[in-house]
N, C-alpha and C positions, 0 to 999 in steps of 0.2 A: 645404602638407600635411606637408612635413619637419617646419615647424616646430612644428607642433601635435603630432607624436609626440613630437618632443623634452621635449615639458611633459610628457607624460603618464608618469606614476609608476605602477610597481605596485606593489600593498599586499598582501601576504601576513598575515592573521589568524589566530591556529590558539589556538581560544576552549577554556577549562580551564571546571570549574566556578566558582569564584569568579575567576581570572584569566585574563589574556591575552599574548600575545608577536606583537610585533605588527613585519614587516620590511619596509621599502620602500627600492626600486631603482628610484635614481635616473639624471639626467642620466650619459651614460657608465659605469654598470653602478655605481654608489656603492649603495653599500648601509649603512643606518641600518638602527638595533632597540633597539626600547623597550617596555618593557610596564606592565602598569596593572591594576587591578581592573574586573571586570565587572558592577559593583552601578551604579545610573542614575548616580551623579555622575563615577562613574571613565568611567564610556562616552562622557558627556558633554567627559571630557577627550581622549578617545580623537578625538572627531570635529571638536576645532580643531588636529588636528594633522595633517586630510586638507586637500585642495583639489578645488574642481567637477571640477578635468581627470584625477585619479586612477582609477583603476583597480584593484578592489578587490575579493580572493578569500578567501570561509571557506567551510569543510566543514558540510554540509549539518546540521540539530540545531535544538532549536525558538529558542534562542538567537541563533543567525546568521539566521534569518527576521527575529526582535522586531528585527534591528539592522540587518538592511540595510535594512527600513521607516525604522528611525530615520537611520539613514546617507543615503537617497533626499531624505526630508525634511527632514536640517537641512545637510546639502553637497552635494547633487546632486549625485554621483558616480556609476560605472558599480560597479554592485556583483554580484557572482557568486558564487551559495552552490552550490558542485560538490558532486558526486556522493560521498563518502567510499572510499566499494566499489570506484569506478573508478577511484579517482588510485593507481593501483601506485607509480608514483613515489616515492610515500610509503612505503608499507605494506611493501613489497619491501627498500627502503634498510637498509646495514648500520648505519647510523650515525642514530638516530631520536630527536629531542627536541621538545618543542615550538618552540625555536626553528630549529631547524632543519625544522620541519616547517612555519613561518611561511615562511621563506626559500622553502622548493620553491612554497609556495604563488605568493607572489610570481614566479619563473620558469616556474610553466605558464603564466602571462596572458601574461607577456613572449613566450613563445616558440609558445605555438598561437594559432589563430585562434580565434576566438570558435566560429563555425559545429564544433570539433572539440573543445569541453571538456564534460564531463559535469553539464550546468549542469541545477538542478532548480529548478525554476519556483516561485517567490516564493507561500504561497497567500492568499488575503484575509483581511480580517477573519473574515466567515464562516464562510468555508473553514475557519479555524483552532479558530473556536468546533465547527465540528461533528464534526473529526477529536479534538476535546480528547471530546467527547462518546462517540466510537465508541470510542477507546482505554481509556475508563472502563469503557464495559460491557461491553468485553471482557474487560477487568481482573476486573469483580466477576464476569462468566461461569467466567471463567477458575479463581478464589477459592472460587466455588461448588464448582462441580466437584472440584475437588482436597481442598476439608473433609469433603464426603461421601464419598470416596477413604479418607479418613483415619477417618471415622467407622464405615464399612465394617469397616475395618479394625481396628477395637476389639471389634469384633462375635465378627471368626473369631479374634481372639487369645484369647477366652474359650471358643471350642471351640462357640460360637453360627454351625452354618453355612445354616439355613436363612432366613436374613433379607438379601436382594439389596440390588443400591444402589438398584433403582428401588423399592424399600418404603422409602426414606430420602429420598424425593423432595421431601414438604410436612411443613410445619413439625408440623402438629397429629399426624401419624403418628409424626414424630421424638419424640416427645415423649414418645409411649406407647413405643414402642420400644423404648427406652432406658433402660427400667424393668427390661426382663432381664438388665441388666448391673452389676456389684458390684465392690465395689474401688475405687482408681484410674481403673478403666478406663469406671467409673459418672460421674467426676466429671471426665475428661480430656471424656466425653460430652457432658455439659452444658453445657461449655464451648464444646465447638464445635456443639451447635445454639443456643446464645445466637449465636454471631458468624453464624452461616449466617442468624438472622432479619434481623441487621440487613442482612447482604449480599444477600439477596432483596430486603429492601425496597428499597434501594440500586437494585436491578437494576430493580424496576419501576414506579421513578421514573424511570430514564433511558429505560425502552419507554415509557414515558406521552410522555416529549420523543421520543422516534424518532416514533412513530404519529402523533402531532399532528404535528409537519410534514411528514412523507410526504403526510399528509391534505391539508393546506391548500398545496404549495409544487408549483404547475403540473409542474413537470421534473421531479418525483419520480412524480405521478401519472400522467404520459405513460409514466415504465419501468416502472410496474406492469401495464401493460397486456398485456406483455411475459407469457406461460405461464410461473411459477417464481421471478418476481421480482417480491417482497412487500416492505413498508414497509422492513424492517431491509435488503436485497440492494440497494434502491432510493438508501437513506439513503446506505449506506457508499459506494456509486460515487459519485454525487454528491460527496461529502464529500471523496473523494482524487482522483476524475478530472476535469479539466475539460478541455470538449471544445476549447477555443482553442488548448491546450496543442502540439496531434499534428496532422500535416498529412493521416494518413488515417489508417483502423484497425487498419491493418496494424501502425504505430507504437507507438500503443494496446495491442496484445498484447505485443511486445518488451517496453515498459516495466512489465507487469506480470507479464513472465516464465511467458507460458503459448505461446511459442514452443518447437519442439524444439531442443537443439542439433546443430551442423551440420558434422563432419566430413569433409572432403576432403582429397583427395591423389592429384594423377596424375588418374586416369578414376572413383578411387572416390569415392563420396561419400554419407554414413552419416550418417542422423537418430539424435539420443540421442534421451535423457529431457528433459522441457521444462528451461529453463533457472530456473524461478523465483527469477525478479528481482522487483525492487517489491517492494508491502507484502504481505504475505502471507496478512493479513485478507482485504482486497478479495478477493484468487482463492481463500480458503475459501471466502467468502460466492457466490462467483460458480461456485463447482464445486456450493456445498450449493444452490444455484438451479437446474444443470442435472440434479440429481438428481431435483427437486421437479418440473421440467418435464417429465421423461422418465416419469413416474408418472402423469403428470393425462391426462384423456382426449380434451382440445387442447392438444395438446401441437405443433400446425403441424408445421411440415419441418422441428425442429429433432429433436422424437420421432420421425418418419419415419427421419431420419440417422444418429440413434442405432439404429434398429432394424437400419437396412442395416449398418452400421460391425460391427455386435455377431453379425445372424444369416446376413450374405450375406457379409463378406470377415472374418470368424471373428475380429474384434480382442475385444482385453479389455475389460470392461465398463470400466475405469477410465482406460485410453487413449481410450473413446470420448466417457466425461462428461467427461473435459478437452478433448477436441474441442468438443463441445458446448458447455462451460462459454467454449471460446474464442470461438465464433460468438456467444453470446449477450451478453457484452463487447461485442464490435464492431459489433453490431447498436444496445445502449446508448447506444453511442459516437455513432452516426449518429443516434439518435433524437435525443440532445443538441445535435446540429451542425448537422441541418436544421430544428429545431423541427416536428420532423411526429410525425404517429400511429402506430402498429404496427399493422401489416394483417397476416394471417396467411398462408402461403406454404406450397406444395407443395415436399418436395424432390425434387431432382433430381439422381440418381447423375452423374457422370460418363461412365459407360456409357454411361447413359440420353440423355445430352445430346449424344455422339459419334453414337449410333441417330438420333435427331433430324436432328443436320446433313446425315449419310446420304439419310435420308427426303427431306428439303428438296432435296438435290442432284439426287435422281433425277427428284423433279416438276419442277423447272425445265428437269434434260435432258429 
């Protein structure tokens, strides 16, 4: 067992846009560093200069995914794409360069256990094709929005205030619109409902791909069944969570940052505000789903909890849809991990369920 650690090298990678620095610690702490281009031939040279017994850490980026596939497949080595947000080590240091940011890499492997590094889970092919998808039409969502923002805003520079952004909604109204306005401020116009048609159309060629495999892909139609969670809330989980990942759902929420934080000291001990971690997508789409839930009129024990949280222990409507929003995650979570159906469930206060045990007590005394 000695000896096998002895072989094993760790490889600190700290990946640049087109290059690399790349540090490995050796036998008795020797430490090498060399670096290279990150285009296919340079990577290629990058990976006859690992071995199978290595040990090898880069910061999480769609780059360190494409290479620790490549790294698995042509040196079978242990590869680790950490968490970036959580290696302080780094981020904190007075002293910060890429190579020295390879070097630290290489000493968190050396010195933590596996089970304690912020490792982020490698995703598939798939996986990767359909976060490339969701990050798109958030992009062109995003694009939209912010041109009619700007479009708006041509409007009240001309002293035009009675025309809203939701009258700048479809194209053929933009059109006419746009006809009240002279100058510059005519022709900045035109400019951006030309880019906002091809940016819708954009957008609803990527809903035509979100819908069609929501439609046709089993595990996305088992979470629609789900009050609040439609093809696009269905899509993007799928897309970032898999259930292999997390050993319960409790995991699940941590990693997406819809836990409170959690202040102690001595005997006190004080809930903040969630900590939102993770992608930040996922928990809009996953808050805009318990909003949509809390509206419908099956809305199960998830509407039930919201009503208690909101009208019986007086919380704010937006601490209760992110309660909400986090039940209905974890519920996701489980529908993905048992392969089962969604049955719909009465809730049940805590009160409620203390009154219960009461009840039960006293019939069996």
């Amino acid at each position: 067992m000695k000896e096998q650690k002895s072989l094993t090298r760790f490889v600190g990678i700290d990946l640049g846009k087109r290059t690399y620095e790349m540090a490995v610690v050796g036998k008795g702490g020797k430490v090498t560093k060399s670096n290279g281009m990150t285009f296919p031939e340079g990577r290629q040279c990058l990976y006859k200069k690992l071995r199978a017994s290595d040990k090898v850490a880069l910061e999480a980026c769609s780059l360190a995914f494409i290479m620790a596939k490549e790294m698995q497949a042509s040196v079978g080595c242990q590869v680790y794409v950490l968490n970036a947000g959580r290696l302080s080590i780094i981020y904190k240091s007075m002293k910060k360069t890429d190579k020295e940011d390879a070097l630290k890499l290489a000493h968190i492997l050396e010195d933590f256990a596996e089970e304690r590094l912020p490792v982020v889970p490698i995703p598939s092919d798939k996986e990767m094709e359909r976060r490339k998808i969701v990050a798109n039409y958030r992009r062109t969502d995003r694009d939209r929005t912010r041109n009619i923002n700007l479009l708006h805003a041509l409007f009240v520079a001309q002293g035009i205030t009675t025309i809203k952004r939701k009258d700048l909604s479809t194209g053929e109204v933009r059109k006419e619109t746009i006809k009240m306005l002279t100058g510059i401020e005519r022709d900045e116009a035109e400019y951006l409902v030309a880019c906002l048609d091809l940016i819708e159309r954009r957008n609803e060629k990527l809903e035509k791909i979100i819908t069609k495999e929501a439609v046709t892909d089993e595990q996305m139609r088992r979470l629609q069944e789900v009050p609040g969670v439609g093809p696009k809330v269905a899509y993007v989980f799928v897309a970032h969570v898999g259930a292999e990942r997390f050993e319960n759902a409790s995991q699940l929420s941590n990693y997406l940052g819809l836990v409170p934080r959690v202040y102690m000291s001595g005997d006190t001990v004080r809930y903040g505000q969630i900590t939102k971690r993770g992608n930040s997508y996922v928990r809009a789409m996953l808050v805009q789903g318990a909003w949509a839930l809390v509206r419908t009129k099956e809305g199960g024990k998830f509407k039930e909890m919201y009503e208690y949280m909101t009208k019986e222990k007086s919380k704010s409507k937006k601490k209760a849809i992110v309660a909400v929003a986090r039940r209905i995650a974890e519920l996701l979570y489980l529908l993905m991990r048992d392969e089962v159906r969604y049955v719909s469930r009465s809730y049940i206060s805590l009160e409620k369920k203390r009154a219960n045990e009461k009840a039960q007590l006293k019939i069996s005394a």
